[in-house]
GUDO-588079 format. One record per residue (C-alpha): residue number from 1; residue in three letters; x negated, y negated, z negated. Coordinates in steps of 0.2 Angstrom, whole numbers, plus 5000, padded with zeros to 4 digits. Layout:
BEGIN
+-----+-----+------+-------+------+
|   i |  aa | east | north |   up |
+-----+-----+------+-------+------+
| NUM | ALA |    X |     Y |    Z |
...
+-----+-----+------+-------+------+
END
This chain:
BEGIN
+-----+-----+------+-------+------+
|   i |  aa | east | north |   up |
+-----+-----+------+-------+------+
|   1 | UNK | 5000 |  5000 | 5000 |
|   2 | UNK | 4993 |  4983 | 5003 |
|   3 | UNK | 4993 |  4969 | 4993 |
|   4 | UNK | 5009 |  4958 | 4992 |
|   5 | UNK | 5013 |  4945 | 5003 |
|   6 | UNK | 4998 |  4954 | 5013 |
|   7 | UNK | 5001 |  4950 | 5032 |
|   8 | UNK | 4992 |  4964 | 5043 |
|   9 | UNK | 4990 |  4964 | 5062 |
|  10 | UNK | 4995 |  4976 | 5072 |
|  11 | UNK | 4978 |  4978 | 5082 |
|  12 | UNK | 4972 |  4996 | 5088 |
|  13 | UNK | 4955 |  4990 | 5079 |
|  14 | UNK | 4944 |  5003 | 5087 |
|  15 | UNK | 4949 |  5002 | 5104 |
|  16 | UNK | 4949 |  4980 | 5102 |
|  17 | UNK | 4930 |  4984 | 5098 |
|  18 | UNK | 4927 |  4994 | 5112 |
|  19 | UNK | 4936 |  4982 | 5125 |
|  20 | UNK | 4928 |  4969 | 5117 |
|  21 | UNK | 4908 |  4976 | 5119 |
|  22 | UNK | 4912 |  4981 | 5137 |
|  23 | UNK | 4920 |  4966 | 5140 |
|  24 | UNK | 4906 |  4955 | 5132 |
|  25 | UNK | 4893 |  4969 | 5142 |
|  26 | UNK | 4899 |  4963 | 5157 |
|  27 | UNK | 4899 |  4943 | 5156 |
|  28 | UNK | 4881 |  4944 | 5150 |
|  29 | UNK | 4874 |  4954 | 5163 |
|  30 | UNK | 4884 |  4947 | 5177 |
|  31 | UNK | 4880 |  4928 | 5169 |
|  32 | UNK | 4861 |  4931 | 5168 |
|  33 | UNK | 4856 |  4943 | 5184 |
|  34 | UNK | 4868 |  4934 | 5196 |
|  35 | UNK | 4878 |  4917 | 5194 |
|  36 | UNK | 4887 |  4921 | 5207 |
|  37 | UNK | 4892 |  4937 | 5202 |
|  38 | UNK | 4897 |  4929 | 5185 |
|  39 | UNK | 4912 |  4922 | 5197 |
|  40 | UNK | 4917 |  4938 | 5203 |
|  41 | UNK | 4920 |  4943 | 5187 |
|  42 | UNK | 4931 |  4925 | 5181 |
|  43 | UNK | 4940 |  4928 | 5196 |
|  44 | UNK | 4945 |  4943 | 5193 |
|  45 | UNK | 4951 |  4940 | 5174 |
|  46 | UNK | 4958 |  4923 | 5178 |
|  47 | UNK | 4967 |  4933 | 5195 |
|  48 | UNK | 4973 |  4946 | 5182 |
|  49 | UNK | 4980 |  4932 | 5171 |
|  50 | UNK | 4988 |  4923 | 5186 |
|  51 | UNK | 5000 |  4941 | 5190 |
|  52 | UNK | 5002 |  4945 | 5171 |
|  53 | UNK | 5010 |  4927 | 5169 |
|  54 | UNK | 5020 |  4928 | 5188 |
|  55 | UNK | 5026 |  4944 | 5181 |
|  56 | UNK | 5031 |  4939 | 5164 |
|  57 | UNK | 5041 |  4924 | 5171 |
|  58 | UNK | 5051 |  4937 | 5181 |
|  59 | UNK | 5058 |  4944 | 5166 |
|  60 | UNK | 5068 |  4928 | 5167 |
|  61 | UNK | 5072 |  4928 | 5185 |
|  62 | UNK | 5060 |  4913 | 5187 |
|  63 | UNK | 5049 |  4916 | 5204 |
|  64 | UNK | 5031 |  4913 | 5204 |
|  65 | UNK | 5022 |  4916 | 5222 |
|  66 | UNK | 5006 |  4924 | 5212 |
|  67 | UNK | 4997 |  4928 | 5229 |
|  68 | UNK | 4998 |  4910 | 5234 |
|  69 | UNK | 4991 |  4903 | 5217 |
|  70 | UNK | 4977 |  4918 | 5218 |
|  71 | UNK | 4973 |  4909 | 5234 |
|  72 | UNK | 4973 |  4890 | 5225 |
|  73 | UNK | 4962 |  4901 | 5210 |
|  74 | UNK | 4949 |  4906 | 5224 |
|  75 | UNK | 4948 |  4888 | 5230 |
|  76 | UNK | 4946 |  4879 | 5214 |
|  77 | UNK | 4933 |  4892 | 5207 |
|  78 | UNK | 4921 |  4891 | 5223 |
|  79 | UNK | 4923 |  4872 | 5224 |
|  80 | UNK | 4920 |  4869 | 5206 |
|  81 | UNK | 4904 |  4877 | 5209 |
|  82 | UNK | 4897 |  4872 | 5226 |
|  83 | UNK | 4908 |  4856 | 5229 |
|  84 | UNK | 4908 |  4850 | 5209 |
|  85 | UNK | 4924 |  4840 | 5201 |
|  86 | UNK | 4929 |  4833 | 5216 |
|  87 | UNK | 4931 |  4847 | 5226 |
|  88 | UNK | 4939 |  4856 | 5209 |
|  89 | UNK | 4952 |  4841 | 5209 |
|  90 | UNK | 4956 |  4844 | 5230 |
|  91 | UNK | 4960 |  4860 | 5230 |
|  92 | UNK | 4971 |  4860 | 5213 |
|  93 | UNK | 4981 |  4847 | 5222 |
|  94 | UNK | 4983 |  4857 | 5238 |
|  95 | UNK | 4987 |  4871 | 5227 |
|  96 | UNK | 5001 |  4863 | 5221 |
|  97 | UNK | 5008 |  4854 | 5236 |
|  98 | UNK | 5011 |  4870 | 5244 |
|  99 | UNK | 5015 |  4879 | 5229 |
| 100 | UNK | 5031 |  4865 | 5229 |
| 101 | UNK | 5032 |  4865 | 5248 |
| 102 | UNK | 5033 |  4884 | 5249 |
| 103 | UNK | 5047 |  4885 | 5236 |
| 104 | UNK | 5056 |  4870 | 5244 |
| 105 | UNK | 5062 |  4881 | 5261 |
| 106 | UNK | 5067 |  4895 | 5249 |
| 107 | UNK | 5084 |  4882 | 5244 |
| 108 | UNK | 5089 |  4872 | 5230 |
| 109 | UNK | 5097 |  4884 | 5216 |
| 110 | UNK | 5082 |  4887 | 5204 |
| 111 | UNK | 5070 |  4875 | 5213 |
| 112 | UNK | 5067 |  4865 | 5199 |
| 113 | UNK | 5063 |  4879 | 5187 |
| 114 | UNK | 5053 |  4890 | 5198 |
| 115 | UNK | 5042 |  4875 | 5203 |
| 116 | UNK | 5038 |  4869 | 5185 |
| 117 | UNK | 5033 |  4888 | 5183 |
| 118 | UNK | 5021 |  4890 | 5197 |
| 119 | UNK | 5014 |  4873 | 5194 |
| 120 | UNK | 5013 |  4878 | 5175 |
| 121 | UNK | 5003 |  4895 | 5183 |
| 122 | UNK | 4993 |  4885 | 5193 |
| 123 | UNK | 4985 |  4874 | 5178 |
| 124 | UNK | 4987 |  4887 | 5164 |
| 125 | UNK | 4975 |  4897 | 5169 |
| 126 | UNK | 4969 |  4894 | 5186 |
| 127 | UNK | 4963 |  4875 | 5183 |
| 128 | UNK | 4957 |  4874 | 5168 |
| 129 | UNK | 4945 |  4890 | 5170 |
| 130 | UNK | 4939 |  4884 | 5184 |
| 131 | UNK | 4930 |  4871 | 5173 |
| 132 | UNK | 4917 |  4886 | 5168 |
| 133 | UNK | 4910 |  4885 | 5188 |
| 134 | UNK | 4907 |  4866 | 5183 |
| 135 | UNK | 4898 |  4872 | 5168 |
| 136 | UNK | 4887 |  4885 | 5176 |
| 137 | UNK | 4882 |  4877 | 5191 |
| 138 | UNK | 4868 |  4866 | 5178 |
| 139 | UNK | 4852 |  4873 | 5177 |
| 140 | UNK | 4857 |  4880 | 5160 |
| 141 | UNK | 4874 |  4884 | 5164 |
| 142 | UNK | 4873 |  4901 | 5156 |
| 143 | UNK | 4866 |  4898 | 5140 |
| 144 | UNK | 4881 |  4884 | 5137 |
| 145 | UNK | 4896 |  4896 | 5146 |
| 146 | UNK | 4887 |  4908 | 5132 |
| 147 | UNK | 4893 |  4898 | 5119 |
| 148 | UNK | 4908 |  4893 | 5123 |
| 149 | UNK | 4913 |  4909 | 5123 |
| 150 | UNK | 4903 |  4918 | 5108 |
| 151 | UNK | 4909 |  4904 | 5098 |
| 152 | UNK | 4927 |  4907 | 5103 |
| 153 | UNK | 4925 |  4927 | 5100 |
| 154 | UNK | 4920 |  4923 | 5083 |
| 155 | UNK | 4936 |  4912 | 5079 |
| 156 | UNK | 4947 |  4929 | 5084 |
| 157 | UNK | 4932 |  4940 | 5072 |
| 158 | UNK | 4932 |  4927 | 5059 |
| 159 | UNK | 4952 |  4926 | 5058 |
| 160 | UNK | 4956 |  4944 | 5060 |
| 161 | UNK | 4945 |  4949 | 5046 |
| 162 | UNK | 4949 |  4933 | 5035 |
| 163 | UNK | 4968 |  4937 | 5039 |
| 164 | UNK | 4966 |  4956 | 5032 |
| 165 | UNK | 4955 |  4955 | 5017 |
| 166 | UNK | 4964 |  4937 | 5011 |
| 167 | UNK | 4981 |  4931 | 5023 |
| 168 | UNK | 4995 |  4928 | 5010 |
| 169 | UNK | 5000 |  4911 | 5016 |
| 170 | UNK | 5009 |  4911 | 5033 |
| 171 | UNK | 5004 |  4897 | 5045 |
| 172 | UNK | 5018 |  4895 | 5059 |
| 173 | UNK | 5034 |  4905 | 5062 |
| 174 | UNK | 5030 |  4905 | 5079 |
| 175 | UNK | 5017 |  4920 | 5078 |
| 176 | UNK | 5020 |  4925 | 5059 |
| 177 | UNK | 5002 |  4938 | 5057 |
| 178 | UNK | 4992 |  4921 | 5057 |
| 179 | UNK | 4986 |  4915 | 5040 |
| 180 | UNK | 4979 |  4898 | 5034 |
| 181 | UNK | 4966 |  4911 | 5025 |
| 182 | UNK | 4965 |  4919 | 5044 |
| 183 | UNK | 4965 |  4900 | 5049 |
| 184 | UNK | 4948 |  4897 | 5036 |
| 185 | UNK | 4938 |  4911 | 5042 |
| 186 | UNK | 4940 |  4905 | 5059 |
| 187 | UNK | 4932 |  4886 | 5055 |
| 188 | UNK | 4916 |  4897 | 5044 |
| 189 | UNK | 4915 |  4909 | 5058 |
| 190 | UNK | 4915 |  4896 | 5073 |
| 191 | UNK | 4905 |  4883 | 5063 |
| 192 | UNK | 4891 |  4897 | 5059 |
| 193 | UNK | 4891 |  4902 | 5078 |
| 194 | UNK | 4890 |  4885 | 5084 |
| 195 | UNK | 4878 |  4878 | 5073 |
| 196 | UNK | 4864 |  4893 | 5079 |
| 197 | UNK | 4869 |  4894 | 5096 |
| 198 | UNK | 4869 |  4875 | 5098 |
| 199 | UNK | 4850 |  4874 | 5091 |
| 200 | UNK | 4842 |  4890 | 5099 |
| 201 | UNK | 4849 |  4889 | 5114 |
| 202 | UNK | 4849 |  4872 | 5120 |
| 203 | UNK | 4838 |  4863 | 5107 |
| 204 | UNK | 4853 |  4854 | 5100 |
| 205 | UNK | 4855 |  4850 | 5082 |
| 206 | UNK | 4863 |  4861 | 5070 |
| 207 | UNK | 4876 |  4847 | 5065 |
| 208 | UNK | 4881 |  4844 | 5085 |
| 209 | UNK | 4883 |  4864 | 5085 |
| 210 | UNK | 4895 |  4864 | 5068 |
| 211 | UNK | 4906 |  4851 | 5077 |
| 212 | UNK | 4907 |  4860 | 5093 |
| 213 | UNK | 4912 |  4876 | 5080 |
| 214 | UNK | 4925 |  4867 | 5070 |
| 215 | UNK | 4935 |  4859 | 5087 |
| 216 | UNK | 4932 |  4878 | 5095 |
| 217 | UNK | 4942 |  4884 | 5079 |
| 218 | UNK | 4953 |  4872 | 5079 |
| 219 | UNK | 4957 |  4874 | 5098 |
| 220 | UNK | 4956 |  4893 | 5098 |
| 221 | UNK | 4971 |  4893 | 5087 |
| 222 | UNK | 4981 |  4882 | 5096 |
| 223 | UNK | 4980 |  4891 | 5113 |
| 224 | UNK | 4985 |  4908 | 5103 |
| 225 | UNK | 5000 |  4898 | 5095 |
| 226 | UNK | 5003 |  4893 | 5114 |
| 227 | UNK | 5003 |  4909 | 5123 |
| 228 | UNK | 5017 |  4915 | 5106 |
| 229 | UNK | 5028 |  4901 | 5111 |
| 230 | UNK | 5027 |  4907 | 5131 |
| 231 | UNK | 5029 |  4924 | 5126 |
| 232 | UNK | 5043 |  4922 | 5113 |
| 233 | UNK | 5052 |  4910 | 5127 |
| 234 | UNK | 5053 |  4924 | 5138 |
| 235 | UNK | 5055 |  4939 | 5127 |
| 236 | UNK | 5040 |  4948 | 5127 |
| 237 | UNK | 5027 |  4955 | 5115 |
| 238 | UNK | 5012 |  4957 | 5125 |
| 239 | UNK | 5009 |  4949 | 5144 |
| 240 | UNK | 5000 |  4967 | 5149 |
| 241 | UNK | 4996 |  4982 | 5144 |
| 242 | UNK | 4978 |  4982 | 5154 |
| 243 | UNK | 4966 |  4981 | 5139 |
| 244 | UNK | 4968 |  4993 | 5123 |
| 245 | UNK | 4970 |  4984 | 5109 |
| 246 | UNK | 4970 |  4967 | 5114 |
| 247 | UNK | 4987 |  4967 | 5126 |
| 248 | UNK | 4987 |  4960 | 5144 |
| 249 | UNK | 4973 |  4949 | 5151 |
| 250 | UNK | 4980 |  4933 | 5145 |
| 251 | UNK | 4981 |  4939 | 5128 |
| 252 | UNK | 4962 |  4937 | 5127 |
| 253 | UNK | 4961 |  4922 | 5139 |
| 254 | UNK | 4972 |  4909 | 5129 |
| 255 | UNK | 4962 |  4905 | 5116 |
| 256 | UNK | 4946 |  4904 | 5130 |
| 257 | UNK | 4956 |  4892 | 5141 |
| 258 | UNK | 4959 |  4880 | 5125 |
| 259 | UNK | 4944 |  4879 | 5120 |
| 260 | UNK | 4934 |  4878 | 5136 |
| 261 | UNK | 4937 |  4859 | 5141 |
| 262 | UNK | 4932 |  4853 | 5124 |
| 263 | UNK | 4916 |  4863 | 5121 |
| 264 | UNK | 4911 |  4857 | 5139 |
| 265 | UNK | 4916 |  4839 | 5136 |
| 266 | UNK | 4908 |  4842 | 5117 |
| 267 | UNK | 4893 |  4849 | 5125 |
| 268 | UNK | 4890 |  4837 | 5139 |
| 269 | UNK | 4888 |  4823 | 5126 |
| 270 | UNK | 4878 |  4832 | 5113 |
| 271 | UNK | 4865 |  4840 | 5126 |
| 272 | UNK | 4868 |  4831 | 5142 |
| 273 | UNK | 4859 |  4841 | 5157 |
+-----+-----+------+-------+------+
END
């Protein structure tokens, strides 16, 4: 029996593990042999997240053209990297014109609500990961996508493990396993990670490295409450079923594609390249 008030996740703990090291295997190896095989992989995850979220608004009847946002994913990842912001900013907005162009000859019932959805899948996740192309095309893009996404691993490990040894205070109704306790280990966790990762790998200071932990945790959270709220919307536990123990693709994406923007905003002004 566990302790009152005790929330617990639900999480196949050993299988998460496993995902998580092959997962983690493969963004290093791919980030430090080949860049451009570093996109291969994004664009595969992201494209995965793209069809989990077109299927999950299906649920509800709401029509999303996933094959044509994979196309504006594939644009916005390639000209982030060779082209830079400008290119990024292009190809989002052609992505959408023809993401509301497309829908406009299919008639007017539903036009509204299927547009806001595509466009919705089009940002959240296609754009905003196509910020990490931006960050890796600098001479030492890898060691910064590195931390962005260890430090944002570690706010999941520090809350899951805070959450089952201490969580007794819920902190939001929207997804009720989250703890403030959960909340604390997330913050020492992140701010640990940052502050080392900052230092050794980019010859920051260990204070700018604290702050890019605490805004990561802070961030991470938010993106997980976001991705409840879209899955509550629709009815739905999980967005996939592809990875054991974690759920679909975007349940292990939302908390990377809230934090990426500020670590790579944070990061630019702390260590500029």
């Amino acid at each position: 029996m566990g302790r009152p008030g005790r929330i617990r996740t639900g999480r196949n703990l050993p299988a998460a593990i496993a995902v998580g090291l092959a997962l983690g295997a493969v963004v290093i190896g791919s980030l430090y042999v080949f860049k451009v095989l570093f996109l291969v992989v994004l664009l595969a995850a992201v494209g995965m997240g793209v069809v989990e979220m077109a299927r999950a608004f299906a649920v509800r009847d709401v029509r999303v053209p996933a094959p044509l946002v994979l196309a504006g994913l594939v644009a916005m990842i390639a000209g982030a990297y060779w082209g830079g912001p400008i290119w990024l900013l292009g190809s989002f907005t052609i992505t959408v014109l023809a993401l509301l162009s497309r829908r406009m000859f299919q008639g007017q019932d539903g036009y509204v609500r299927d547009a806001t959805a595509s466009v919705l899948t089009s940002v959240y996740p296609a754009l905003i990961a196509s910020f990490v192309p931006l960050m890796l095309a600098k001479p030492d893009g890898a060691d910064r996508v590195v931390i962005f996404i260890a430090v944002t691993v570690c706010s999941d490990i520090g809350g899951y493990f805070a959450g089952i040894l201490f969580g007794r205070h819920q902190m939001s109704a929207i997804s009720p396993k989250k703890t403030w306790e959960g909340f604390a280990g997330s913050v020492l966790a992140c701010l640990i990670c940052g502050a080392l990762m900052v230092r050794v790998l980019l010859d920051g200071q260990y204070w700018q490295g604290a702050i890019v932990g605490v805004v990561v945790a802070a961030c991470a959270t938010l993106g997980d409450l976001v991705e409840s709220v879209i899955k509550r919307d629709l009815g739905i536990k999980d967005m996939g079923t592809l990875l054991p123990g974690h759920g679909g693709m975007m349940d292990r994406l939302d908390s990377l594609l809230a934090t990426l923007v500020p670590v790579w905003l944070l990061l630019a002004v702390f260590v500029p390249m």
